[in-house]
N, C-alpha and C positions, 0 to 999 in steps of 0.2 A: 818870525819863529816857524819851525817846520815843524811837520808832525814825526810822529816814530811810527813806521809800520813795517810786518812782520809778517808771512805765513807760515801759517804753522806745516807745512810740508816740508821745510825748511830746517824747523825744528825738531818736531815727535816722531821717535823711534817707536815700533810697538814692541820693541824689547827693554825700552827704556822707561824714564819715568815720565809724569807730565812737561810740558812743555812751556816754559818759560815767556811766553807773550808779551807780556811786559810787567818789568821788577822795578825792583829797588832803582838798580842802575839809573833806569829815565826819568828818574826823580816826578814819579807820579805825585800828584797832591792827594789821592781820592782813595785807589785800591790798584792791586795788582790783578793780573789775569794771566790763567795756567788752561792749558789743551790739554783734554787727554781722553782717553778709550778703557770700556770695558770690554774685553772680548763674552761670548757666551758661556754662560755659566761662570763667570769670574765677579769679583765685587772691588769695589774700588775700598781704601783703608776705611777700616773700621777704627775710628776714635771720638775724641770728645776737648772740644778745647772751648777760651772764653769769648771767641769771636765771631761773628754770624758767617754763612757761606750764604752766598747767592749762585745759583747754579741754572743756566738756558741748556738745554738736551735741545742738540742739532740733529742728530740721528737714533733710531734704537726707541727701545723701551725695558720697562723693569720693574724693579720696586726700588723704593727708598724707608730702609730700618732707620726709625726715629723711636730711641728708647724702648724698645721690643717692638712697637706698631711697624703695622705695616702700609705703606701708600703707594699705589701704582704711580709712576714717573713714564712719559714716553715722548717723541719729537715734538718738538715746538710751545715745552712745559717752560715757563720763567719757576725758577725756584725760591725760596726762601727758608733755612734754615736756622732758627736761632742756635743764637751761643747756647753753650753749656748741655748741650742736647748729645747725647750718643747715637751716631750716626754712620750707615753705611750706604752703600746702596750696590744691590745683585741684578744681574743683567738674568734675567728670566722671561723674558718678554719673547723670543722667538725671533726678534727682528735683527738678527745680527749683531754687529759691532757697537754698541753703544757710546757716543761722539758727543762732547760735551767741552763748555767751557766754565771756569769754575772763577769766580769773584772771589776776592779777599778782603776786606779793610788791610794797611798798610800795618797795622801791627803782628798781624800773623804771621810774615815776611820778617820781620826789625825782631821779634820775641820767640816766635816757636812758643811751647807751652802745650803742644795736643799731648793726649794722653788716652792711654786704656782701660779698660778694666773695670769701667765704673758708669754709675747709675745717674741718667741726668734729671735735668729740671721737669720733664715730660710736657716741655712746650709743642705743641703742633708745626709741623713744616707749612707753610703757605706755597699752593701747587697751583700756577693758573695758566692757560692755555692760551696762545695767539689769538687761534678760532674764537675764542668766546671774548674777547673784545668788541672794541665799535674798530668801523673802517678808515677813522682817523691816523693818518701818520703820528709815533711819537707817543701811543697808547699805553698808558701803564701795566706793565706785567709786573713791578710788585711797585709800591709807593708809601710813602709816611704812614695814611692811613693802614696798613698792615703791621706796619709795627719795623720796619726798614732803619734800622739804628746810623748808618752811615751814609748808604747810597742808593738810590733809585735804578730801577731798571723798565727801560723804555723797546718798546714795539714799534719799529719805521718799516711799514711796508704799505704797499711795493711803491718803489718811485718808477714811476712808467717809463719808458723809453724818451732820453730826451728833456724831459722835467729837471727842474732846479729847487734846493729847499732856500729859504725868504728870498723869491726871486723879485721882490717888489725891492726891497733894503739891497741886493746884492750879497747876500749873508748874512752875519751876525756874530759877534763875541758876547763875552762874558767872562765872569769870575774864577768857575771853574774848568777844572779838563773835565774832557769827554772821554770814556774807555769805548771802544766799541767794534763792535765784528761783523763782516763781513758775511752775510747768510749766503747769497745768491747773486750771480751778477759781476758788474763789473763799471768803473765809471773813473772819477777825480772828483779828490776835494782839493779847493784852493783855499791856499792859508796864505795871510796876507801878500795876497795876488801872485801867487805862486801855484801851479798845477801839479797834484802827484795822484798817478794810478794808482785805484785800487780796485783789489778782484775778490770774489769767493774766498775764502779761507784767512784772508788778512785782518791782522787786529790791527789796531788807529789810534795810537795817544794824542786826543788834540792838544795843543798846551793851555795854559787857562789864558786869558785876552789876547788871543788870537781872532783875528776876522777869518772868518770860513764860510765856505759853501759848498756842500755836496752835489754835484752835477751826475747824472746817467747819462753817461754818452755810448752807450752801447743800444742794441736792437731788442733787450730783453729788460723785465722789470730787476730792479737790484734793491736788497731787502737787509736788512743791519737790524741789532740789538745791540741798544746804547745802557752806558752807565752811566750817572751824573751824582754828584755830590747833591745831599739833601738841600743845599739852597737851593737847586736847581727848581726843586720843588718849590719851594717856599717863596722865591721869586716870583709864582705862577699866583699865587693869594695874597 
């Protein structure tokens, strides 16, 4: 099995809409993943639907409107959104373009269902930062514990120049796919003994029971934000 990969340079127009990462099409098991920018002083839609967003800010900073409140959002935020929450978010932060990739559960794709105009549950967003992790690879930026209805989102950095992840096993599968992006950097991952580059800006559908291994073969650290299906969690207890 191969992987799907995609940069988004490839895809996002900034006169267009978000960027289609990976959909329906690749017969994801887990969620879909959309690229897209807020320019200064602009906000990304203002709606409310019944499925959680998970949202990593690559660049930029801002606020994020959750049911009138307000929460500052800026680089290197793992987000968490529940369902049924009216939600925007304005680019008022000063720092330019704000660069962001957006999680889905696969029903939001298969149903549509957002809407306007209306008042939601006044659930709390969950906002947590790279920085304020431990320096382990694969750190949780949101997890079961927070209240993660579908999928987990996972912190890998940096893998130093040269370095292999389970380099003792040669890799490793499992059950489900991996979503995942590209921070910094540039390297291969090998899926059942097969090598494909990837760079900065590329998202990664691994497929589920795939043998894989992330390799840095370049001269600088190379840094990702992983999605995984809640077993993935749950496997770990």
């Amino acid at each position: 099995m191969e992987p799907i990969i995609r940069n988004f340079r490839n895809l996002y127009s900034p006169e267009g809409t978000s960027a289609r990462m990976i959909w329906l099409d690749d017969n994801p098991t887990t969620c879909t993943m959309t690229y897209s920018e807020i320019a200064a002083g602009a906000t990304s839609a203002h709606h409310i639907h019944p499925w959680e967003h998970e949202v990593y800010i690559i660049k930029g900073s801002g606020t994020l409107f959750c049911d009138g409140k307000e929460f500052p959002v800026k680089e290197g935020d793992g987000i968490l959104i529940p369902g049924e929450v009216d939600h925007y978010t304005l680019n008022n932060g000063g720092d330019g373009v704000i660069r962001r990739i957006e999680i889905n559960p696969l029903m939001a794709a298969q149903t549509g269902g957002a809407r306007t105009g209306e008042t939601g549950n006044g659930k709390p967003p969950v906002i947590r930062n790279f920085r304020d992790l431990g320096k382990e690879p694969g750190s949780r930026l949101i997890g079961i514990p927070d209240g993660a209805p579908t999928y987990v989102m996972l912190y890998n950095g940096a893998m130093a120049p040269g370095a292999v992840s389970h380099e003792s096993a040669g890799g490793h599968g499992h059950e489900w796919d991996h979503a995942v992006f590209i921070l910094e950097g540039h390297g291969t991952i090998v899926c059942d003994g097969k090598e494909f580059a990837v760079a900065e800006g590329d998202s990664v559908l691994v497929p589920p029971n795939c043998f894989h291994q992330w390799r840095n073969t370049s001269d600088a650290p190379m840094l990702r934000v992983t999605f995984n299906a809640l077993a993935a969690d749950l496997a770990e207890h």
